[in-house]
C-alpha positions as CSV (number, residue, x, y, z in Angstrom):
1,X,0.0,0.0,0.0
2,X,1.6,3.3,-0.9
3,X,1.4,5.8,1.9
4,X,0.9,9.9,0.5
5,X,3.6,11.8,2.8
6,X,1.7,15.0,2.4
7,X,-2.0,13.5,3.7
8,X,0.2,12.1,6.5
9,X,1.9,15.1,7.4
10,X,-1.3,17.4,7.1
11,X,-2.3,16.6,10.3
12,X,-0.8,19.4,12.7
13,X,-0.7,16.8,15.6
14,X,1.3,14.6,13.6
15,X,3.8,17.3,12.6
16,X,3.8,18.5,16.6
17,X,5.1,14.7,17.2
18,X,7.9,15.0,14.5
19,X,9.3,18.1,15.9
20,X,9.2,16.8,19.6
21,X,11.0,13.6,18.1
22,X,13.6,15.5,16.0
23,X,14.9,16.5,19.5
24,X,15.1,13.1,20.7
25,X,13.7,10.0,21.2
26,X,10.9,10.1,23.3
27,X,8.3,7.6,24.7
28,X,4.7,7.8,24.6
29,X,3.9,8.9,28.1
30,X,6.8,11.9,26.9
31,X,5.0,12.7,24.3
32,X,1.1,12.5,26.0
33,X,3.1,15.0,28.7
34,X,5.0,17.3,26.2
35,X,2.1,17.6,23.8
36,X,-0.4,17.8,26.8
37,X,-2.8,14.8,24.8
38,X,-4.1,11.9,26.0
39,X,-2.2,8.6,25.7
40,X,-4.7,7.4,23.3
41,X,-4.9,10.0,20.9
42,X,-0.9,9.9,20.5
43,X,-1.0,6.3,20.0
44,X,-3.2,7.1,17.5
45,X,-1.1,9.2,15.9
46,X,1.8,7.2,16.5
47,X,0.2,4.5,15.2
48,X,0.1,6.3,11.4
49,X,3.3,8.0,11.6
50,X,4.3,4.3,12.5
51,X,3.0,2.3,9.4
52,X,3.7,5.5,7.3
53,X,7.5,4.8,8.0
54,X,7.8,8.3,9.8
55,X,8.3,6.8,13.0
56,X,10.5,3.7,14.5
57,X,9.8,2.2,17.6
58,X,12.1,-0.3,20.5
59,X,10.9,-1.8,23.1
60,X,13.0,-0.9,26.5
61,X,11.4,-2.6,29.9
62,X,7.6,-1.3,29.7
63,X,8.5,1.5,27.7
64,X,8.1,1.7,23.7
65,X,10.3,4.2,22.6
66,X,10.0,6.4,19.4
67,X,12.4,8.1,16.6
68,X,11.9,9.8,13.5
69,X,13.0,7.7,10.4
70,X,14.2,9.9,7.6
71,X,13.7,8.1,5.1
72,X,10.2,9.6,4.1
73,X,11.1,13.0,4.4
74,X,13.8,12.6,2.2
75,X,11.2,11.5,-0.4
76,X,9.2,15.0,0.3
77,X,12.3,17.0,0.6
78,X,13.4,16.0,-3.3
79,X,9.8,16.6,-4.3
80,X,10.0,20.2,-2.8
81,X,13.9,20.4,-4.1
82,X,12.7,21.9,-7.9
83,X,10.0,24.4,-6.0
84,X,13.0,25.2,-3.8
85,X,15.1,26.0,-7.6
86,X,12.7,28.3,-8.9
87,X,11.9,30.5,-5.8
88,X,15.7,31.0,-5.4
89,X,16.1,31.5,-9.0
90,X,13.5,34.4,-8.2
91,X,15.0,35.5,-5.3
92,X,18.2,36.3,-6.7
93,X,16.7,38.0,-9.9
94,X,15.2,40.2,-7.3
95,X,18.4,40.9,-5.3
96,X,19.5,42.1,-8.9
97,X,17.1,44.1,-9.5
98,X,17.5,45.5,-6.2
99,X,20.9,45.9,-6.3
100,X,20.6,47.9,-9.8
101,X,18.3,50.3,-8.0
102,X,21.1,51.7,-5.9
């Protein structure tokens, strides 16, 4: 089944999970705490991020533990990579014009 990145990542809880991840692994009574959520609703959440490959989880004592996988993002970061050409290629004909205004 292919996953769509961008339905995955529309969700603004899902992106609030990736940034608290990005800054380290975290576990899912971390993340109920730092997001101030109920455990349920982050599993949830978890749970898509999980079979969307965004997510990795361990198991350590009675704790599953969760980090970002960057293998996904990679995928959206080289779809955004020619919208990222053309705005800089606009950007710099606008620090020309710019500059040939002084």
């Amino acid at each position: 089944m292919s996953v769509d990145a961008f339905a995955v990542l529309a969700e603004p809880t899902r992106r609030r999970i990736l940034d608290r991840l990005r800054r380290s692994e975290s576990s899912v009574g971390d993340l109920v705490d730092a997001l101030g959520m109920s455990q349920p609703a982050v599993s949830k959440h978890l749970k898509v991020l999980r079979e969307a490959g965004f997510v990795t989880c361990r198991t350590a004592a009675q704790q599953r533990i969760y980090r970002i996988d960057t293998r996904p993002l990679r995928a959206v970061d080289e779809w955004l990579g020619p919208y990222r050409r053309m705005w800089a290629a606009h950007l710099d004909a606008l620090e020309r014009h710019l500059d040939s205004q002084e």
